[in-house]
N, C-alpha and C positions, 0 to 999 in steps of 0.2 A: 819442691822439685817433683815430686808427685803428682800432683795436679797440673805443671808443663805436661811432665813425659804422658798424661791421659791426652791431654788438649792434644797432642801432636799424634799419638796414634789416632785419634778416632778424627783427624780434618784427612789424614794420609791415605785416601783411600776415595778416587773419583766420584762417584756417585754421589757421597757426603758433601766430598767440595762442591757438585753442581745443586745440590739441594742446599746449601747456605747460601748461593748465592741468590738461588729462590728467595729466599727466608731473608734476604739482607732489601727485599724492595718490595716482599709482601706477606702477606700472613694466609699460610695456605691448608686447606684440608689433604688427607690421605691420599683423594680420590685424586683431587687436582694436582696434585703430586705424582700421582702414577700414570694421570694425561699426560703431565708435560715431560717425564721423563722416560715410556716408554715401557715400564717394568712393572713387574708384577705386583701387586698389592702386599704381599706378605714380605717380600725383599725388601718395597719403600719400609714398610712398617717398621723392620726390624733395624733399617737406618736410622729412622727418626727417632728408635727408642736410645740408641746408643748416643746420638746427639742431644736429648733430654738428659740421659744419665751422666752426661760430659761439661751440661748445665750452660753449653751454647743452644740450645731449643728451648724454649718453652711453651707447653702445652695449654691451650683457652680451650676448655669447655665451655661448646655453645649449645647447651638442648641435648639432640642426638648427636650432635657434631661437633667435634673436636678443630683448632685451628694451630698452626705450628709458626711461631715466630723468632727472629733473632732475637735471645736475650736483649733486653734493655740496657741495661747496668752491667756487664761483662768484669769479670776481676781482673784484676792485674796482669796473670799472664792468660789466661783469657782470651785477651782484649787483643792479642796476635792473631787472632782469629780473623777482627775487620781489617786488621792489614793484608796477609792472604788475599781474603777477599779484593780487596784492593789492587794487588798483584793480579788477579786473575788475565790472561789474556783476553783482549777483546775482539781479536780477532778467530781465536780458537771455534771452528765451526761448531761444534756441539755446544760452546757453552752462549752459543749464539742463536741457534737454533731453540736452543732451553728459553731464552729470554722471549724469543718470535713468539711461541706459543705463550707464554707468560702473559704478552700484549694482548694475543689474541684471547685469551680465557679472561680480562679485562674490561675488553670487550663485551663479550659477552653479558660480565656481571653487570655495565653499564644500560644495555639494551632492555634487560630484567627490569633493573631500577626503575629507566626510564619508563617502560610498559606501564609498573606500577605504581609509578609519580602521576603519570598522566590518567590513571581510572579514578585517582581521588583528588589530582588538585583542584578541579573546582569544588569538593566539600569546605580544602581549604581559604580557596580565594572569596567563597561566600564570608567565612569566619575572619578574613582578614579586613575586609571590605566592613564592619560593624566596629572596630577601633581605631588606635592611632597605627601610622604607618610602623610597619616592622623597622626603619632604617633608626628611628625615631627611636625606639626602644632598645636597639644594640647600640647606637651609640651612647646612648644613657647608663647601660651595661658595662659599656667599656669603658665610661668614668669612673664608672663604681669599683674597676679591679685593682686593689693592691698592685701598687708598681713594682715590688719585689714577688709577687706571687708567683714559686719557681713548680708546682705542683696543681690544676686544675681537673676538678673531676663535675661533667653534668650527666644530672640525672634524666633519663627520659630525653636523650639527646635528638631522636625522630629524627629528621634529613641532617641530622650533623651542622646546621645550622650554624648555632653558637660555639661551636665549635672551630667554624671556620672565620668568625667574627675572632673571640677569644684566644684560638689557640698559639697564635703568631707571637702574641705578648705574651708566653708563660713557656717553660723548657720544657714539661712533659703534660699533656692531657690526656685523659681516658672519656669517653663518652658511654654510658650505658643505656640498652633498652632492650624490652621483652621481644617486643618484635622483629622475626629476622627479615621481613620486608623490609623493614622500616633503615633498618640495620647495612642490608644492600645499598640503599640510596645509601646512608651517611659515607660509609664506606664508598663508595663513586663520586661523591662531592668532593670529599679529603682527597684522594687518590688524585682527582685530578689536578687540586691544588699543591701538592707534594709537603704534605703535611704528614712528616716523616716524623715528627715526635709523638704522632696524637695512636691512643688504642682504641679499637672501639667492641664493645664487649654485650656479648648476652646477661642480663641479669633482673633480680628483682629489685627494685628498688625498696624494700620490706626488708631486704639480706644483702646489703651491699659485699661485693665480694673482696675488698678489702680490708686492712689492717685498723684497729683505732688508733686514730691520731695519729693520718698519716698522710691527708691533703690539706695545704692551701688555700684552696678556693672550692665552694661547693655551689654549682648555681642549678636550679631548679625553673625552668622557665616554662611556664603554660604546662604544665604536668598536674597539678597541686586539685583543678577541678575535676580529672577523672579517678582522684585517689578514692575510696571508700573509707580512708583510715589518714586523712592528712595531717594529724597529729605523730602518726607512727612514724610518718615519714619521714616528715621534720628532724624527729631525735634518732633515726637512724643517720640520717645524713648529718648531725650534727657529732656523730658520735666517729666518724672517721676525719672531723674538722682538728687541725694538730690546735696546741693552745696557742691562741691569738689568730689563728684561723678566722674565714669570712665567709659567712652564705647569703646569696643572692639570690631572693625567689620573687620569679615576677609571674602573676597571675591577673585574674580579672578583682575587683571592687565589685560588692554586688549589684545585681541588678534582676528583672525579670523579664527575661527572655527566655522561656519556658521552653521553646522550640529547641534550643540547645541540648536541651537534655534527649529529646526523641530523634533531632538528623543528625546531632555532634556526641551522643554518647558522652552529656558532660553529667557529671553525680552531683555537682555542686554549681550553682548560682551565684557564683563570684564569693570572694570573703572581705568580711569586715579588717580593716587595720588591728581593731581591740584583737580579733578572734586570733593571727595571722600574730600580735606581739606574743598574747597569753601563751598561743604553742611554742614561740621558741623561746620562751623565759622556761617554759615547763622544761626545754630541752637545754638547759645549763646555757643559752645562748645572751648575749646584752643587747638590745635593737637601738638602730639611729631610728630615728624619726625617717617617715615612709614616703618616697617620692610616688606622686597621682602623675600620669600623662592623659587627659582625656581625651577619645574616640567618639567618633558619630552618633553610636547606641551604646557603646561600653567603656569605661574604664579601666586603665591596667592602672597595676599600684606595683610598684617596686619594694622590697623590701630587705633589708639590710641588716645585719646581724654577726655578731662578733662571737670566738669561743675565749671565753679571760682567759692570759698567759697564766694563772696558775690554776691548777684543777680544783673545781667546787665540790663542797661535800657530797652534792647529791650528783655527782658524774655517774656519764653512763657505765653500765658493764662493761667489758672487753667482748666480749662475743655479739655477734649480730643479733639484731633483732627477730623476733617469729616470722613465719610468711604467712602474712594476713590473702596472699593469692590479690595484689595489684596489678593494677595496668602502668607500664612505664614508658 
C-alpha cells in the first residue's frame, strides 16, 4: 500500500507526468530535459530525483554524463505508471509540444552521428572490403542464437549493428561501448528502428556494468583484435553469462596484414582457433567446434561457447573484473 500511495503522489504533479512521457520513448540527459521542457536545471533535477527515488527512473551513468530512463521491469503497482502514460492526452498542446522538440533534439542527435559515420566510413569500408561480406556473417550469427534467448548483451556494440540484426529475436538487449561517438550512431540506428527493448550504455568491457549470471547471450563481434588483454575479456564476459548461457565471438583467424595495426588501430593479427578455445576453457566456458567464413585477404572465424548449467569449481568471482583501461 505504501509503495501505490508513493507511485501516485510523485506521477500527481505535471511536470513529472510530462518528463515520463519523455522517458517512456527515450533516454534523456538533465540538459535535454531542461530544452525540452523549458525549466530551469535545478527544478528538472530535483524532479528526476524524486522519479529515481519513486524507482519509475533510472539513472545510466555515462562518463560525465548521466542519462534518465523508464524503469525496465516496473513492479506490480508500478506498472500504473505506463498506463497513465498511455492515457496521456494527445491532443493536449503542451504535452505535444514536449514530443515536437523531443523529434526535433532527435534530430539533431542523428545529424552528429551521421557527420561522424561519414569522417570514418571509408576507414571502415576499406576494412570491410579485405573479408567476407558483413550480410554473410550476421546471418551466420543469427543461426548461432539460442531460440529461447530472452536476455542479449554485446560487447563493443560500435554502430549498433548487431544489435539491430540480433535484437528483434530476444526480449531485452543492452549493447555497450567506451565511445560516445560511436554510442550516438548506435543509438540513431536503434532509434530509427524502434527498437524499444534494446539499452545502449557507456562502459568498459574489462567492468561489465552488470550482475553475474545474469545474460543469455554474450556476443563479442570484431572487438577481441583491439583488446590488449583478450583473455581478460573473455572471462569478464563469461562471468555475467547465467548457466547454460552462450558467447559468440567472431573475430578475424590470423593473418599478416600489418598495415592494420598502424591505419586500423588493431593490437592483434587475427587469432588462432587453439588460442580463442584455450581462453574460454580458462574462462569456465565448453566450445563447439569453430565456424571459418573466408574473405578476400582475411578470415573470420566464429566462435561458440557454452557456460555448464551447473557452476564449475573454478567459477568466476561475483564482482567484476580489474580495468585493464580497454578499447570497446
Amino acid at each position: 500500500m505504501d509503495d501505490l500511495l508513493t507511485v501516485l503522489r510523485t506521477v500527481a504533479e505535471e511536470t513529472r507526468l510530462r518528463i515520463l512521457a519523455l522517458a517512456a520513448r527515450d533516454q534523456l540527459t538533465v540538459s535535454e530535459f531542461v530544452d525540452i521542457l523549458g525549466q530551469s536545471q535545478p527544478r528538472v533535477s530535483r524532479h528526476l530525483k524524486l522519479l529515481v527515488e519513486a524507482g519509475l527512473l533510472e539513472r545510466i551513468r555515462e562518463g560525465q554524463w548521466a542519462y534518465f530512463r523508464l524503469v525496465r521491469d516496473l513492479g506490480a503497482s508500478q506498472s500504473l505508471v505506463r498506463d497513465v502514460i498511455d492515457r496521456l492526452p494527445l491532443d493536449n498542446a503542451m504535452l505535444a509540444a514536449d514530443q515536437a522538440r523531443l523529434s526535433d533534439l532527435k534530430r539533431r542527435r542523428e545529424n552528429r552521428a551521421i557527420a561522424y559515420f561519414r569522417q570514418n566510413a571509408q576507414r571502415w569500408d576499406q576494412l570491410r572490403a579485405l573479408h567476407v561480406a558483413d550480410t554473410e556473417i550476421e546471418a551466420t550469427l543469427l543461426a548461432q542464437l539460442p531460440e529461447d534467448t530472452e536476455s542479449l548483451l554485446d560487447i563493443g556494440t560500435g554502430t549498433g549493428r548487431i544489435l539491430e540484426v540480433l535484437a528483434p529475436h530476444v526480449e531485452h538487449a543492452v549493447g555497450i561501448d567506451q565511445s560516445r561517438e560511436m554510442l550516438a550512431v548506435a543509438r540513431t540506428n536503434l532509434a530509427r528502428l524502434g527498437n524499444g527493448h534494446v539499452e545502449i550504455r557507456q562502459a568498459d568491457m574489462y567492468a561489465l556494468p552488470l550482475p553475474s549470471m545474469s545474460v543469455d547471450v554474450v556476443t563479442i563481434h570484431q572487438v577481441l583484435h583491439y583488446a590488449e588483454d583478450p583473455a581478460a575479456v573473455l572471462r569478464e564476459a563469461a562471468r555475467v553469462l547465467k548457466p547454460g548461457g552462450t558467447m559468440l565471438v567472431v573475430d578475424f583467424a590470423p593473418h599478416d596484414l600489418v598495415e592494420l595495426r598502424r591505419e586500423h588501430a588493431h593490437v592483434h593479427l587475427g587469432f588462432a582457433d587453439n588460442q580463442v578455445a584455450g581462453w574460454l576453457a580458462a574462462a569456465g566456458l565448453l566450445g563447439d567446434p569453430p565456424i571459418h567464413l573466408p574473405g578476400r585477404k582475411l578470415m573470420v572465424g566464429i566462435w561458440r561457447a557454452r557456460r555448464p548449467e551447473r557452476r564449475e569449481p573454478a567459477a568466476l568471482s561475483d564482482g567484476p573484473a580489474p580495468n585493464h583501461g580497454g578499447i570497446s
